[in-house]
N, CA and C of each residue as an Amber inpcrd file, in Angstrom:
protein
   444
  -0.9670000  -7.6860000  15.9360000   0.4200000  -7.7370000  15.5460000
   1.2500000  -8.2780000  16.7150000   1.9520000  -9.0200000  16.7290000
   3.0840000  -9.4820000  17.6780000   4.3340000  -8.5630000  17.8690000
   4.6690000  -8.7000000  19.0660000   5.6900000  -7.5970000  20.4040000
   6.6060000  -6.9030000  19.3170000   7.0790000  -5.7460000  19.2650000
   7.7770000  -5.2470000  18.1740000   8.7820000  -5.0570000  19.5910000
  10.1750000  -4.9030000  18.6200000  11.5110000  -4.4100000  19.6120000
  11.2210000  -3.0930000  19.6350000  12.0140000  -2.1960000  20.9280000
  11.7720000  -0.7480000  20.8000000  13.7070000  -0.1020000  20.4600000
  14.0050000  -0.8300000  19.5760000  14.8720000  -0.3890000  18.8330000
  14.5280000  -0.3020000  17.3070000  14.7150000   0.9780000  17.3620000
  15.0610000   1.5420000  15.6890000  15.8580000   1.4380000  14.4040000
  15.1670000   0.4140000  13.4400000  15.8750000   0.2750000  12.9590000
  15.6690000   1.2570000  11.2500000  16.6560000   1.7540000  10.9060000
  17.0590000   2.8560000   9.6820000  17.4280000   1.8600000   8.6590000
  16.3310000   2.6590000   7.2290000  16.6660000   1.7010000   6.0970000
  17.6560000   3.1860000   5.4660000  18.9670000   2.7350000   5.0200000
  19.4780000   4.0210000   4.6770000  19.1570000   4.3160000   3.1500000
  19.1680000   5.2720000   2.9230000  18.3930000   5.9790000   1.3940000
  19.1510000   5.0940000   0.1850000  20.3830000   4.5710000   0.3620000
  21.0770000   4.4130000  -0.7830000  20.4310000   2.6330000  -0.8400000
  19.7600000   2.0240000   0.0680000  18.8020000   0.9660000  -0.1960000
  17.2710000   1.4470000  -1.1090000  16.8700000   2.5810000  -1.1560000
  15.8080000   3.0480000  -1.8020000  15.6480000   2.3010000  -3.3370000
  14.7860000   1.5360000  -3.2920000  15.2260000   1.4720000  -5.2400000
  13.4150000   2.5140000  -5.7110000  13.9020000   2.6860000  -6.3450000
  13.0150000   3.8660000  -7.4200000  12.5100000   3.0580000  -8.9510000
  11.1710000   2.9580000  -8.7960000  10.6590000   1.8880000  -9.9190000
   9.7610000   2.9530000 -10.7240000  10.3010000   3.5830000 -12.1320000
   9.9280000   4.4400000 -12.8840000   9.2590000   3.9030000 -13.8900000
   8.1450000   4.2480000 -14.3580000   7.7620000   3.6500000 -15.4750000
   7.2260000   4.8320000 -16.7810000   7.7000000   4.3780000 -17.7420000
   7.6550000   5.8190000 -18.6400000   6.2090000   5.7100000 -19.5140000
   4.8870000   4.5310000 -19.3800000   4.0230000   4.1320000 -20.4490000
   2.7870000   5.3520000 -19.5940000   1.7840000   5.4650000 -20.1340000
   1.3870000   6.5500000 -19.4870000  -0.0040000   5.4500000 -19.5840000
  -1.4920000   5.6290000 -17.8460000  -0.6850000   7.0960000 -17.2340000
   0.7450000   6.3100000 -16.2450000   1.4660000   7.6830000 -16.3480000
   2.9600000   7.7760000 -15.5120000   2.6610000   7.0750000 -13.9660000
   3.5240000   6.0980000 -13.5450000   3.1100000   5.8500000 -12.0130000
   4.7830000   5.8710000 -11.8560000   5.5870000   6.1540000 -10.3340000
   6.5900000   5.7930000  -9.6520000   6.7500000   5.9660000  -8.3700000
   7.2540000   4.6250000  -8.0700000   6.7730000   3.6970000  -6.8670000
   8.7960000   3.5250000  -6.3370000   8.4250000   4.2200000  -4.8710000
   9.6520000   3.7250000  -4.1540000   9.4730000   2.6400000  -3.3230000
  10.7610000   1.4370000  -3.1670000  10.5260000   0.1580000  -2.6990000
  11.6630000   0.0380000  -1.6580000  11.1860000   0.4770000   0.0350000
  11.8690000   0.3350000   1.1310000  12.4790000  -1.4710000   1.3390000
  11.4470000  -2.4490000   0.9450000  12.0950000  -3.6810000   1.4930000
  11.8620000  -3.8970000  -0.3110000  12.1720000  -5.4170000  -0.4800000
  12.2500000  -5.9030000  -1.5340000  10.8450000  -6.3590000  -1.8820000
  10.6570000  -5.7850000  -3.0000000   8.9550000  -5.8540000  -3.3570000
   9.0860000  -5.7500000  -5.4550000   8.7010000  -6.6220000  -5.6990000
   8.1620000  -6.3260000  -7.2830000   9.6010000  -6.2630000  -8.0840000
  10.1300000  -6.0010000  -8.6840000  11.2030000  -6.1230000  -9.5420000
  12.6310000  -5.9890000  -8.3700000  12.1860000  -5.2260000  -7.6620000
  13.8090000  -4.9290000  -6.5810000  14.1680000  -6.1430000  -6.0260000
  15.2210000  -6.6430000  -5.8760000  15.0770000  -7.6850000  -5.0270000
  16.1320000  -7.7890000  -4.3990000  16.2550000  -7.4020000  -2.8710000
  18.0470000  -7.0900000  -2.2420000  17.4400000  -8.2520000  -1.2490000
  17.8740000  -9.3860000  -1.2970000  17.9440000 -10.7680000  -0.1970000
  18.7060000 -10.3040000   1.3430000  18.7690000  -8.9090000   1.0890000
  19.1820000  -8.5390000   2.9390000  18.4740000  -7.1350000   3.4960000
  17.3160000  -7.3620000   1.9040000  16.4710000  -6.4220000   2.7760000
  15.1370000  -6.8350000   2.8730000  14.8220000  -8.1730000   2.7660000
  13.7880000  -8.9620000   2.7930000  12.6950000  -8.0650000   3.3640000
  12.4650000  -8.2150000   4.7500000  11.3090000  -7.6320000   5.6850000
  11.6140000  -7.0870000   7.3740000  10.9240000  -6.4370000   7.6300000
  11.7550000  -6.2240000   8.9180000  10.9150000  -6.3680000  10.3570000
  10.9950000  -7.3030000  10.7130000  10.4470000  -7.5160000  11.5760000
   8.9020000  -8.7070000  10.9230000   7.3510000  -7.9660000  11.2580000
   6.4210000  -8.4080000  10.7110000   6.2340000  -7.5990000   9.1680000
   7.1390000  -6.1910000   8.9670000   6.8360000  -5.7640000   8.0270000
   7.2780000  -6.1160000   6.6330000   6.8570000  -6.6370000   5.8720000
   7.2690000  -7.5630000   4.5340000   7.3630000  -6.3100000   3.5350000
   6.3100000  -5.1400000   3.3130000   6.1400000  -4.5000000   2.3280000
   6.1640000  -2.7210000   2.6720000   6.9510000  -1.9460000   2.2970000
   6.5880000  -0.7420000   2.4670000   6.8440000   0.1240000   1.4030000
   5.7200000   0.7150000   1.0410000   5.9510000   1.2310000  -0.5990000
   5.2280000   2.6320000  -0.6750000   5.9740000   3.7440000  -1.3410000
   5.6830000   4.9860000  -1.4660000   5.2140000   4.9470000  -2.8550000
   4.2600000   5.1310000  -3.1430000   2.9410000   5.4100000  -4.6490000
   3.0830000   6.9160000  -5.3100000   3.6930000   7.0500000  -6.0460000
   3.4360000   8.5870000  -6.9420000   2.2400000   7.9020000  -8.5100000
   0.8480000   8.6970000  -7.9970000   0.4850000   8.3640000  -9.6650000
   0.2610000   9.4410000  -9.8070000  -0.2730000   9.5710000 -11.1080000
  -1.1520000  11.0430000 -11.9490000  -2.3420000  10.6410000 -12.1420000
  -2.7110000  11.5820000 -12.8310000  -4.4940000  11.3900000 -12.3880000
  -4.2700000  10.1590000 -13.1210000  -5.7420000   9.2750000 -12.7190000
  -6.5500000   8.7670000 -13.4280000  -5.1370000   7.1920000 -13.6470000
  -4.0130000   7.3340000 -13.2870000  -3.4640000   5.6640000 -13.4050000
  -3.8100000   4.9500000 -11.9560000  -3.4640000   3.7220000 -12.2200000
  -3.2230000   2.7100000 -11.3940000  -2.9380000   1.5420000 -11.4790000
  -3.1610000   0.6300000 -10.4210000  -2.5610000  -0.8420000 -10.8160000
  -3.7990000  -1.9050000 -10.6720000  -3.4550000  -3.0810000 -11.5520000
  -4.2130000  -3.7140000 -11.8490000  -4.9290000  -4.8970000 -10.8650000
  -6.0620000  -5.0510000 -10.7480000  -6.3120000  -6.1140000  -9.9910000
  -5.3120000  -6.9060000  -9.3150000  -5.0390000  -7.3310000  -7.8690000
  -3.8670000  -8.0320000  -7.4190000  -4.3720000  -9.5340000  -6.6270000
  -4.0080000 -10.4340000  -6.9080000  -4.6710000 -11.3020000  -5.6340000
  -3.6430000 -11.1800000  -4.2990000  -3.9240000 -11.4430000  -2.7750000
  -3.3040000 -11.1680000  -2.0100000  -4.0450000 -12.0900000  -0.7880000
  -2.9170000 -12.8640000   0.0140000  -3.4880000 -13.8260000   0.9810000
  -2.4880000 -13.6650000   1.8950000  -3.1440000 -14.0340000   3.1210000
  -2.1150000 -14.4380000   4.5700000  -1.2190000 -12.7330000   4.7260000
  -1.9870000 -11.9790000   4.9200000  -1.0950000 -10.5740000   4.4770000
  -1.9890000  -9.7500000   5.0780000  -1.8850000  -8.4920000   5.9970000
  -2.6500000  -7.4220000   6.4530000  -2.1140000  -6.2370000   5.4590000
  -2.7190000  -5.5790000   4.8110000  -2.2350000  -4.1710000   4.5280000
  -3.0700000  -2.5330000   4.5000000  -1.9890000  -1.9890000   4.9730000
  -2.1750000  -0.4930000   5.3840000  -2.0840000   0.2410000   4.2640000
  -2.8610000   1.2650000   4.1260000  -3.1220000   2.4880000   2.6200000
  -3.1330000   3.3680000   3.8120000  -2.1140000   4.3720000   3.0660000
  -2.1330000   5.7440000   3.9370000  -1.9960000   7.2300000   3.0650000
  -3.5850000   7.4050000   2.1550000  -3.1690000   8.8520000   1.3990000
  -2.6320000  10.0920000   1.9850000  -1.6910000  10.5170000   1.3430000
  -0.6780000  11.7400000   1.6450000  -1.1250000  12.8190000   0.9460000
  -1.9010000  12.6310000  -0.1820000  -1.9520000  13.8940000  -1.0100000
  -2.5740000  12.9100000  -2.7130000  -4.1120000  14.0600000  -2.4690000
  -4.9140000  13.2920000  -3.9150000  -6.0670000  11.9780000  -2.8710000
  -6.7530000  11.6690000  -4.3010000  -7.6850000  10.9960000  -3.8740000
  -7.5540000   9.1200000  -4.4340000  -7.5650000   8.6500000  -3.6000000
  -7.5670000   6.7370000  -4.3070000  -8.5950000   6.4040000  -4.3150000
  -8.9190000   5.4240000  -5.3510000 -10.0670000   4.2650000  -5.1910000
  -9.1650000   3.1090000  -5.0240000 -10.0080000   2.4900000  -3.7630000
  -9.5860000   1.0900000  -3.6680000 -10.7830000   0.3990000  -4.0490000
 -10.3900000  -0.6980000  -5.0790000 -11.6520000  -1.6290000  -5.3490000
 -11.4820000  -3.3450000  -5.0690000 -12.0850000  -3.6490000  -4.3770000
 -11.8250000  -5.2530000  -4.1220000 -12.9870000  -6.4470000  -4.4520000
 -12.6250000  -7.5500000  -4.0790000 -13.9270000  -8.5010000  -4.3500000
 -14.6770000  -9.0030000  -3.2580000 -14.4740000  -8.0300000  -2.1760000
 -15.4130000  -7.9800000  -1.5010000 -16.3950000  -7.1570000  -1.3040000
 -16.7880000  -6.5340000  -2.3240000 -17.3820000  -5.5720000  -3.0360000
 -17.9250000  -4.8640000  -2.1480000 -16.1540000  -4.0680000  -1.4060000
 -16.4280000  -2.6650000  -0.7460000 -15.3890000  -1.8540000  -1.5190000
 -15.9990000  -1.2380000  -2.4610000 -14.8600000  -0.5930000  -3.1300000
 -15.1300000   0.9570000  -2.0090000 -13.8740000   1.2720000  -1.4940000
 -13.7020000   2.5310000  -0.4590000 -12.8300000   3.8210000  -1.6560000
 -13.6120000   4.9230000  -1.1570000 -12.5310000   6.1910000  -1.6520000
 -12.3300000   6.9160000  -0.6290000 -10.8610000   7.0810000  -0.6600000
  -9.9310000   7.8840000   0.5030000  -9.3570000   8.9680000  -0.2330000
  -9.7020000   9.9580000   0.8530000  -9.0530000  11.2530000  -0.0090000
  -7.6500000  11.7720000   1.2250000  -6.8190000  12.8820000   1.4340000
  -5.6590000  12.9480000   2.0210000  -5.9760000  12.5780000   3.4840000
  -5.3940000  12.2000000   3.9910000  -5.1850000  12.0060000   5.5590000
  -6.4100000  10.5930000   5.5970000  -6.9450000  10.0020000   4.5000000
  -7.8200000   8.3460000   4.5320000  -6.5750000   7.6660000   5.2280000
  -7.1600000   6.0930000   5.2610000  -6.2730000   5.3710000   5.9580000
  -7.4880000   3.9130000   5.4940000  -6.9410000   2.9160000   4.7330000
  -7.5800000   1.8690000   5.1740000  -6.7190000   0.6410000   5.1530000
  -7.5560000  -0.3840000   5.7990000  -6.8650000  -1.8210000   6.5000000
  -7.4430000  -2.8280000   5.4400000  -6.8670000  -3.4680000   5.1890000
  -7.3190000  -5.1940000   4.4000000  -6.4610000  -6.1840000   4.4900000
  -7.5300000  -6.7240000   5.1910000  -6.8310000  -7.8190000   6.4280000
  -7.3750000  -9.3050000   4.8850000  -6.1590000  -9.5550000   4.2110000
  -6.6490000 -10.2650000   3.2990000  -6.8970000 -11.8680000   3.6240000
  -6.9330000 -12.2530000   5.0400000  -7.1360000 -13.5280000   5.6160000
  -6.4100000 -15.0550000   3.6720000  -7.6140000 -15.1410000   3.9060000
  -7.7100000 -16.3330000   2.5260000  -7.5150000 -16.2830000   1.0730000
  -7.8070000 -14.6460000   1.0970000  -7.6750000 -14.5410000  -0.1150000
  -8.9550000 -13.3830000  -0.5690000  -8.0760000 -12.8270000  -1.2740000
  -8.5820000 -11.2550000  -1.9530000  -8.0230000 -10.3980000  -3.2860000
  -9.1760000 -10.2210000  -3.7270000  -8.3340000  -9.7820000  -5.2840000
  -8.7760000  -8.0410000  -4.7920000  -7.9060000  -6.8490000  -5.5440000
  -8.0420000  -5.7190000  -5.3170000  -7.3260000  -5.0020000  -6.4630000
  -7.2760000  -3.4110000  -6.1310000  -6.8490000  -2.9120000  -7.1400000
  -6.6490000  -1.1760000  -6.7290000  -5.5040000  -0.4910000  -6.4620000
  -5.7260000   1.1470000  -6.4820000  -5.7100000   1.7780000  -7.9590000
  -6.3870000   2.8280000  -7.4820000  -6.6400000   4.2370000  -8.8240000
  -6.6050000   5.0230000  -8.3430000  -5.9590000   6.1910000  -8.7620000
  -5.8510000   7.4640000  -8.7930000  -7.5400000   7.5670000  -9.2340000
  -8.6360000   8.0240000  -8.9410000  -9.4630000   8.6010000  -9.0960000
 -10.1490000  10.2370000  -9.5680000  -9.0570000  10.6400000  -9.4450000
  -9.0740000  12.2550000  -9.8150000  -8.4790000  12.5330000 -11.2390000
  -8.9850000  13.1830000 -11.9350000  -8.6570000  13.3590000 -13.5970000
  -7.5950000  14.6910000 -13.8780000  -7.4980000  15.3040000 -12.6400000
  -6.6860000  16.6410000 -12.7260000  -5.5380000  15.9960000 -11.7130000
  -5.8040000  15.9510000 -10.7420000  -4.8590000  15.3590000  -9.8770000
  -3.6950000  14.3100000  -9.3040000  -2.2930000  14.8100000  -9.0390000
  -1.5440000  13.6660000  -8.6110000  -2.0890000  13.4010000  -7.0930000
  -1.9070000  11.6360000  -7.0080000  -1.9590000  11.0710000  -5.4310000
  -0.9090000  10.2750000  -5.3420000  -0.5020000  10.5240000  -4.1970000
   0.8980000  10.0710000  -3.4880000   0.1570000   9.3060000  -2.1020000
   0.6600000   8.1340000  -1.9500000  -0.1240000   7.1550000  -0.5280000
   1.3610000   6.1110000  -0.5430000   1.0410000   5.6890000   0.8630000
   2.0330000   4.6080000   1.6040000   1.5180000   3.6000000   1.3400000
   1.8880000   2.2700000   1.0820000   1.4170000   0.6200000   1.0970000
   2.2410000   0.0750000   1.4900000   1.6040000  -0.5570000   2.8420000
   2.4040000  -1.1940000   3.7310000   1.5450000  -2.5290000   4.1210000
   2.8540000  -4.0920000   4.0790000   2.2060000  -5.5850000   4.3300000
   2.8490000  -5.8300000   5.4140000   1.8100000  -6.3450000   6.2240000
   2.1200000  -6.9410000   7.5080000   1.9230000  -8.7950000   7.7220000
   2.7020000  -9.6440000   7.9330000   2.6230000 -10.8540000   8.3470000
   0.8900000 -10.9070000   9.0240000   0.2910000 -11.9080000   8.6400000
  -0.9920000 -11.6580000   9.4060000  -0.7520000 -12.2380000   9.9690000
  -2.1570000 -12.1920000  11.5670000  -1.9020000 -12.9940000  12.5360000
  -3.1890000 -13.9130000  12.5310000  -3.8450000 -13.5570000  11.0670000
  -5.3580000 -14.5120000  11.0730000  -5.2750000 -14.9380000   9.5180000
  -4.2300000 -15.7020000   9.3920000  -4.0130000 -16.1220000   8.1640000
  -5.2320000 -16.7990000   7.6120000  -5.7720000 -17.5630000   8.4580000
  -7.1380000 -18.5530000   7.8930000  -8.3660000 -17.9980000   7.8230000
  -9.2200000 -16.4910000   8.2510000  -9.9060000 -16.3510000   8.4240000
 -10.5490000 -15.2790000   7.2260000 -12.0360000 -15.3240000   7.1090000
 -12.1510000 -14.0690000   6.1930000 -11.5690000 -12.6850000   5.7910000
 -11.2140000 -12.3280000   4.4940000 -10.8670000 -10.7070000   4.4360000
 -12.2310000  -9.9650000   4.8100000 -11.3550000  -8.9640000   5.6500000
 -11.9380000  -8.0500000   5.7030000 -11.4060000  -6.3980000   5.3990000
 -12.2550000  -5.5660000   5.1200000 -11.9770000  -4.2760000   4.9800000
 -12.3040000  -3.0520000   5.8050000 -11.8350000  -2.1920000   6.9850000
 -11.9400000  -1.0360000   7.1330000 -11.6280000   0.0960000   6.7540000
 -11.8810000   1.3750000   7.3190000 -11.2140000   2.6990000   6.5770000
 -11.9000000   4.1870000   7.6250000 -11.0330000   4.6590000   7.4450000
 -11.3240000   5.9080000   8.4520000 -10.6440000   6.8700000   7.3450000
 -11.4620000   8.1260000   6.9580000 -11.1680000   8.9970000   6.7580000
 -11.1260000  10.4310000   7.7830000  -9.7400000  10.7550000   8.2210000
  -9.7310000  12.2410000   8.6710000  -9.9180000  13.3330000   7.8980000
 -11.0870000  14.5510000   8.9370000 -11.1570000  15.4860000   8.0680000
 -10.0280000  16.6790000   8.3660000  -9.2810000  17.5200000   7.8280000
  -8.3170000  18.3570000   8.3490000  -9.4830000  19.2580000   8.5720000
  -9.1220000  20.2680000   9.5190000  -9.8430000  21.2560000  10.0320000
  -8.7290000  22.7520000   9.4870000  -9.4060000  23.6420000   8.6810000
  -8.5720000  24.7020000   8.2890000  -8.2890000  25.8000000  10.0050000
């Protein structure tokens, strides 16, 4: 990633847009910069960060295959379990405190699920400007275990 400023910058709440969808299963998705139907032209991206998005599903929804290029992105489960499935046929499951990277270089098709049939999962999705736009996707992932 390239030099970030060490000034703070605050997206204030009343920029929040809230993307509800009533077809089941139920998903709603908060949209910090302008992403997918929101579209505020002065809240573009900030800095390298283009995308930052808060995920509420219920069990068992998700979203559909996506293609995605020239783009790094961060999955950060908060609570519940995801499947990430891609065509680089590492489909990863992260359960709370997972974390994975897909560095989509050239090009990558993917897809999250709620994986759990009882359970809501709530996770962060966050796009970063890549800095290896031309090169293969790749996928990592670290799952933490909490210690009671």
């Amino acid at each position: 990633m390239s030099k970030r400023s060490s000034k703070a910058d605050f997206v204030p709440s009343s920029s929040i847009f809230i993307s509800k969808f009533s077809s089941k299963p139920f998903y709603e998705s908060r949209f910090y910069l302008s992403y997918g139907e929101y579209y505020d032209p002065g809240n573009i991206e900030l800095e390298d960060l283009r995308v930052l998005n808060d995920h509420s599903l219920q069990s068992e929804a998700g979203f559909e295959p996506q293609p995605h290029s020239k783009v790094d992105i961060i999955y950060l489960v908060i609570q519940g379990s995801l499947l990430h499935d891609n065509s680089l046929d590492r489909a990863v499951f992260l359960t709370q405190y997972g974390a994975l990277a897909l560095e989509c270089g050239t090009g990558v098709v993917h897809s999250e699920v709620n994986s759990d049939p009882h359970n809501h999962l709530r996770y962060l999705e966050l796009h970063f400007t890549s800095e290896c736009p031309d090169e293969r996707p790749t996928v990592t992932w670290i799952q933490i275990l909490r210690e009671n």
